[in-house]
C-alpha positions as CSV (number, residue, x, y, z in Angstrom):
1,X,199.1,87.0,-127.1
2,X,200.3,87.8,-123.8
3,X,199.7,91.3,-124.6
4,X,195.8,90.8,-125.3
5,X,195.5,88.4,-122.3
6,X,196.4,90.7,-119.7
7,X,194.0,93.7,-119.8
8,X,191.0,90.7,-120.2
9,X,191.9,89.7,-117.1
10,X,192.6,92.7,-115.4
11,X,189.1,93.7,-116.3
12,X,187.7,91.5,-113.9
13,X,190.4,90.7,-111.8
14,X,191.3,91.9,-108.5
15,X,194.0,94.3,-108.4
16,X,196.6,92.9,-106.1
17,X,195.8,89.5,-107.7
18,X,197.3,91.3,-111.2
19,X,200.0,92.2,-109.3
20,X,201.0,89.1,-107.9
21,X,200.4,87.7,-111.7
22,X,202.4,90.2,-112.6
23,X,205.3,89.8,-110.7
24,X,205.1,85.9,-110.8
25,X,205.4,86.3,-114.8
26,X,208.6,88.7,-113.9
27,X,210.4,86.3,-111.8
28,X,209.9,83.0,-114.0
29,X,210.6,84.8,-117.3
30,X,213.9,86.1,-115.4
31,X,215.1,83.1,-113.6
32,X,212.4,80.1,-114.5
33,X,212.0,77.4,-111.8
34,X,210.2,74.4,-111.7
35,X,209.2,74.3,-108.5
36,X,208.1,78.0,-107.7
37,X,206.1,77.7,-110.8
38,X,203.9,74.2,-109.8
39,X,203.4,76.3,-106.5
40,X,202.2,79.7,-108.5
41,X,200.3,77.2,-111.4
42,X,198.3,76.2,-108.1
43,X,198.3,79.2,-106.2
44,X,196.4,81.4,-108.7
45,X,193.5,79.9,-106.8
46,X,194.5,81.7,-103.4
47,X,194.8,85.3,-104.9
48,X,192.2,85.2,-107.9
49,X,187.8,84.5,-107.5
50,X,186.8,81.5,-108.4
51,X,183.5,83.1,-109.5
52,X,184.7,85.6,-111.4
53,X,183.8,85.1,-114.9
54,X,186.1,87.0,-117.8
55,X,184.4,89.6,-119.8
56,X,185.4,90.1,-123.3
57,X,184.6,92.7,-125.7
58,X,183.4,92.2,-129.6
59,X,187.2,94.4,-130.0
60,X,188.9,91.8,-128.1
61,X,187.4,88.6,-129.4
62,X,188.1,90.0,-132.5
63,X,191.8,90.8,-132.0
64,X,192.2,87.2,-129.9
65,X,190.6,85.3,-133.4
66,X,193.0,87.2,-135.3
67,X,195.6,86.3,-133.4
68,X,194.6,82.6,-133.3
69,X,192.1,81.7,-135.6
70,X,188.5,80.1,-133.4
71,X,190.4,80.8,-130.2
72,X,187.9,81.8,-127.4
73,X,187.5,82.6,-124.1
74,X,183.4,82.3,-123.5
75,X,183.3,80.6,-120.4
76,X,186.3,80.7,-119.4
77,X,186.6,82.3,-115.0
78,X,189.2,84.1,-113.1
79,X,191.6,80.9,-112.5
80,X,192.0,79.6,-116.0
81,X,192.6,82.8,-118.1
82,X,195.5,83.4,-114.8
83,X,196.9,79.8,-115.1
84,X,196.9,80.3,-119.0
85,X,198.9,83.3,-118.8
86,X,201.5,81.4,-116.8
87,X,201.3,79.1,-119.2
88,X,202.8,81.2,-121.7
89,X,205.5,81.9,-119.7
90,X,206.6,78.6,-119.6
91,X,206.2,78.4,-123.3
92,X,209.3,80.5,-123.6
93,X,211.6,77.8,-121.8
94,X,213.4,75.2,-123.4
95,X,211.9,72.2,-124.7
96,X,212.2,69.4,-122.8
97,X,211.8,71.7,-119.6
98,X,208.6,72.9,-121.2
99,X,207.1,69.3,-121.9
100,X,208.4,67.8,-118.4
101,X,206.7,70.5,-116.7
102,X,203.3,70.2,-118.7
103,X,203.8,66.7,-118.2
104,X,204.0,66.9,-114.1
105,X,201.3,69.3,-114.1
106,X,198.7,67.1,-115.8
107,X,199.3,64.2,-113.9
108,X,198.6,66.1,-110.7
109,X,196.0,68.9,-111.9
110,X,192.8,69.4,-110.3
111,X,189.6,69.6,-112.2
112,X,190.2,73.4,-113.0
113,X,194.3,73.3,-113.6
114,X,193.7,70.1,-116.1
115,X,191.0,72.8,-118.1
116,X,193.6,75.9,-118.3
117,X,196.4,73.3,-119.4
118,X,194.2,71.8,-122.4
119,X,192.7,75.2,-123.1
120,X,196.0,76.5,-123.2
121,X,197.1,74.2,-125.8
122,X,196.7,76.2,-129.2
123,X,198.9,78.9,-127.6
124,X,201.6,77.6,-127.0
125,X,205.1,76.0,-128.6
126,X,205.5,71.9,-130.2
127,X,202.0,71.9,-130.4
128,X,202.4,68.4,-132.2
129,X,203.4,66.6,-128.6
130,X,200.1,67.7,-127.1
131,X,198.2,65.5,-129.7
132,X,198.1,62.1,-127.3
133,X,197.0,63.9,-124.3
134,X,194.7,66.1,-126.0
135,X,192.9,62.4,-127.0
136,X,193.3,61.3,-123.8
137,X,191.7,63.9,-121.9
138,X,188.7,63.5,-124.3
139,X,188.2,60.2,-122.6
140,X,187.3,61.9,-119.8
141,X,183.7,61.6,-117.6
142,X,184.1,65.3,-116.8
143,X,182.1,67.8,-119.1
144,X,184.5,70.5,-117.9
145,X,187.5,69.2,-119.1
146,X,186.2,67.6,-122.0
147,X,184.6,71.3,-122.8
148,X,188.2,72.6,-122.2
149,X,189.4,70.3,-125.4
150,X,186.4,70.6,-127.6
151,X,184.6,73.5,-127.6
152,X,186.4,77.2,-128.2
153,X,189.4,75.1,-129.3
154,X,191.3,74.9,-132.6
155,X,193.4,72.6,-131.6
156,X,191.7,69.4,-132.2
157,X,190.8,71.0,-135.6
158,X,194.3,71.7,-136.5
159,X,196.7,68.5,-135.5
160,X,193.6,65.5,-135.1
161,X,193.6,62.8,-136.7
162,X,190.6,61.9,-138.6
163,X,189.6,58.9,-136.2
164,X,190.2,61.1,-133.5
165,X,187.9,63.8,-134.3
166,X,185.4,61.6,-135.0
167,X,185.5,60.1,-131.9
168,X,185.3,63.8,-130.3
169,X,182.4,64.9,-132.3
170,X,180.6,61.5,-131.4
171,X,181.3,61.6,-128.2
172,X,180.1,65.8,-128.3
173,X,176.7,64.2,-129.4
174,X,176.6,61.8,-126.7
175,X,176.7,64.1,-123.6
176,X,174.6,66.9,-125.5
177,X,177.8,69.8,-126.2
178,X,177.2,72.0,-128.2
179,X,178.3,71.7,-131.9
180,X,178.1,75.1,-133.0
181,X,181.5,76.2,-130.5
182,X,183.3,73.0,-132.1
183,X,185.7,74.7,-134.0
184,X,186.1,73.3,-137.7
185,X,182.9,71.4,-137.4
186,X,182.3,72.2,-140.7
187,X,185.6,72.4,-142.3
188,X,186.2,68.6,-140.9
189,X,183.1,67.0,-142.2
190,X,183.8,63.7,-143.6
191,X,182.2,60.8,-144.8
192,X,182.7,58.1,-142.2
193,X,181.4,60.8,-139.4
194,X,178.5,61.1,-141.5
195,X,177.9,57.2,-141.9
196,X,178.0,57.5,-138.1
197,X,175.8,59.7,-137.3
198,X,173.3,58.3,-139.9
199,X,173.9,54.8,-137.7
200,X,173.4,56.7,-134.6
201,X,169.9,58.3,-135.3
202,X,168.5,54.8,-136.3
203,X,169.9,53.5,-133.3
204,X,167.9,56.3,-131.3
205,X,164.9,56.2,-133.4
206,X,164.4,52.2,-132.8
207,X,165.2,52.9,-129.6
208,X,162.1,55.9,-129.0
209,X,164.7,58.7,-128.6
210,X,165.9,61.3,-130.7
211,X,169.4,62.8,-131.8
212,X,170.1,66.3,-131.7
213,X,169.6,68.4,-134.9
214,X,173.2,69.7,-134.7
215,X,174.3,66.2,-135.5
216,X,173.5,66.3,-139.4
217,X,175.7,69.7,-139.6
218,X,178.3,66.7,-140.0
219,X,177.2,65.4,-143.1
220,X,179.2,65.6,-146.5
221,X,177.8,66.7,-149.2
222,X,176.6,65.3,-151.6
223,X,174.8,63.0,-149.0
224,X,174.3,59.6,-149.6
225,X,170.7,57.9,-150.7
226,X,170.6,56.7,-146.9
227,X,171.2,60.0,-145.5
228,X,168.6,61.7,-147.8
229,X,165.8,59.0,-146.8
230,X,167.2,60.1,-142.7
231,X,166.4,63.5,-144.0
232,X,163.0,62.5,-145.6
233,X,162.1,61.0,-141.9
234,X,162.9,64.2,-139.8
235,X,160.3,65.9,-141.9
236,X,158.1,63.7,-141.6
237,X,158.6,62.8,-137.5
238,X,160.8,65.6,-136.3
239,X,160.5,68.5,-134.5
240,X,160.5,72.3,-135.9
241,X,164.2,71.8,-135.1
242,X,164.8,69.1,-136.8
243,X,163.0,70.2,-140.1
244,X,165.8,73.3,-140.1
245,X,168.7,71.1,-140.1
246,X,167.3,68.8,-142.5
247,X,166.9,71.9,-144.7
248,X,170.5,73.2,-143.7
249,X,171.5,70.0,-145.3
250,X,169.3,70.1,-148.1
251,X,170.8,74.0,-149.0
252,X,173.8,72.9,-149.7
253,X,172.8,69.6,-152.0
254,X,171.9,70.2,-156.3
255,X,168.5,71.4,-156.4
256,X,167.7,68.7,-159.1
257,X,168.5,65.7,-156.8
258,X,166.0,67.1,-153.8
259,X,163.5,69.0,-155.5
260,X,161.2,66.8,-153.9
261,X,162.3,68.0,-150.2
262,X,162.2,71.8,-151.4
263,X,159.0,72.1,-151.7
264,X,158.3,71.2,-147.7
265,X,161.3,73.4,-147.1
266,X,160.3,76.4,-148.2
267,X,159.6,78.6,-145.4
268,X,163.2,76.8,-143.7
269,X,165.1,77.4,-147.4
270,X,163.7,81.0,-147.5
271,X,165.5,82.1,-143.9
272,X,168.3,80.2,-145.1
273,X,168.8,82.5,-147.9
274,X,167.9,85.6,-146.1
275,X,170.4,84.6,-143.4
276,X,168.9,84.3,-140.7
277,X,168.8,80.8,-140.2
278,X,172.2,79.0,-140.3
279,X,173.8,76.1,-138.8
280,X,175.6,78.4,-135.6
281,X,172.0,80.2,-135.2
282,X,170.3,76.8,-134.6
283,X,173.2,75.4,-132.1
284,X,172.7,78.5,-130.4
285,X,169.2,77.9,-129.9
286,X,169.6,74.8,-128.9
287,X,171.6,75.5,-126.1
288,X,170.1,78.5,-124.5
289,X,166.1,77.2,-125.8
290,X,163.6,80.0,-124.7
291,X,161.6,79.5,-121.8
């Protein structure tokens, strides 16, 4: 992974800032150190720009998902892919070295050291003892680090528990993330998310307000008689948006059982089957709308 890492960063990177990466990763794979490494973890920030966004290619992303499946760097600037990368280094140390020093770092990380240590996560080694903090950091107030955990992350996917993920893809819905860059969003549907998100959108609808369309991407299938009569009310009250998800849902239901919907669907239900309309089209809409 290393190996892929590297030339992203050096793409945008300064070059004396590679070098000092570079020779930092020489000296801690040679003769590791706790200490010299907190100060290099926080030091990335003194040689690397903290605008400097990292650029992949389609190659790249491609050979990063291969690599580790729904991995991704969009988003992602200067400091964390750097920190990440030293990361890795400590990786290769020996266990309880490794965890003490992941450990000490998150209890004293800033904002942006906290996100490369969570994002970090599906990279490196005894993946299993990163589960608790992975959950607590998802309590967090800050979209940044709760971004970090949730969205271009397979982690949660892979090693949450069922409650846990829940509670992550409610909590997505709450501050308005986008679904879509949840990795196994739909993989992890289950039924009690679904319940919940059916409870949630009558709670908003008494209430006056709405709930994103990306929320019903969560539903099992084949949906309960509640969740179809949810489905029957965003045709009738929803937005153009909403009428698309309700028709993603319907798509993947027997034909028999919501005839009745496909014939208000068809237009939605056409671009469906043509491909152009899918679940990761409409999240992407959502969050970039045009203006």
């Amino acid at each position: 992974m290393r190996d892929l890492l590297f030339p992203i960063l050096a793409a945008t990177a300064p070059a004396p800032a590679m070098t000092w990466l570079g020779d930092t990763v020489r000296e801690q794979e040679s003769a590791f150190q706790k200490r010299p490494f907190y100060y290099a973890f926080s030091g990335v920030s003194r040689h690397f720009d903290k605008r400097g966004l990292i650029e992949v290619s389609e190659e790249r992303s491609q050979a990063l998902d291969a690599k580790v499946a729904g991995f991704s760097l969009e988003g992602w600037d200067q400091f964390r892919l750097a920190r990440v990368l030293l990361l890795l280094t400590l990786g290769k140390q020996e266990k309880t070295v490794f965890l003490e020093t992941i450990a000490a770092l998150l209890d004293t990380a800033d904002l942006r050291e906290a996100a490369a240590v969570y994002s970090a996560f599906p990279l490196l080694p005894h993946q299993e003892e990163f589960v608790e903090a992975s959950v607590d950091g998802l309590r967090s107030n800050i979209v940044g680090i709760f971004d970090s955990i949730a969205l271009g992350n397979p982690f949660p996917a892979a090693h949450f528990t069922a409650e846990a993920w829940n509670q992550m893809v409610l909590k997505a819905i709450f501050i308005n993330r986008p679904l879509y860059r949840i990795v196994g969003i739909e993989e992890r549907r289950n039924p009690d998310l679904s319940a919940a998100v059916s409870s949630l959108a009558h709670e908003r609808w008494a209430a006056g307000r709405t709930l994103t369309p990306e929320a019903w991407r969560n539903c099992t299938s084949p949906v309960s008689d509640r969740i179809l009569t949810d489905l029957e009310h965003l045709l009738d009250e929803g937005t153009a948006a909403d009428r698309e998800a309700a028709a993603l849902v319907i798509a993947r239901e027997e034909p028999d059982r919501v005839r009745h919907l496909h014939e208000q669907l068809e237009a939605e239900l056409d671009a469906i089957a043509g491909g152009s309309l899918t679940w990761d089209h409409l999240g992407e809409r959502l969050e970039s709308p045009i203006t």
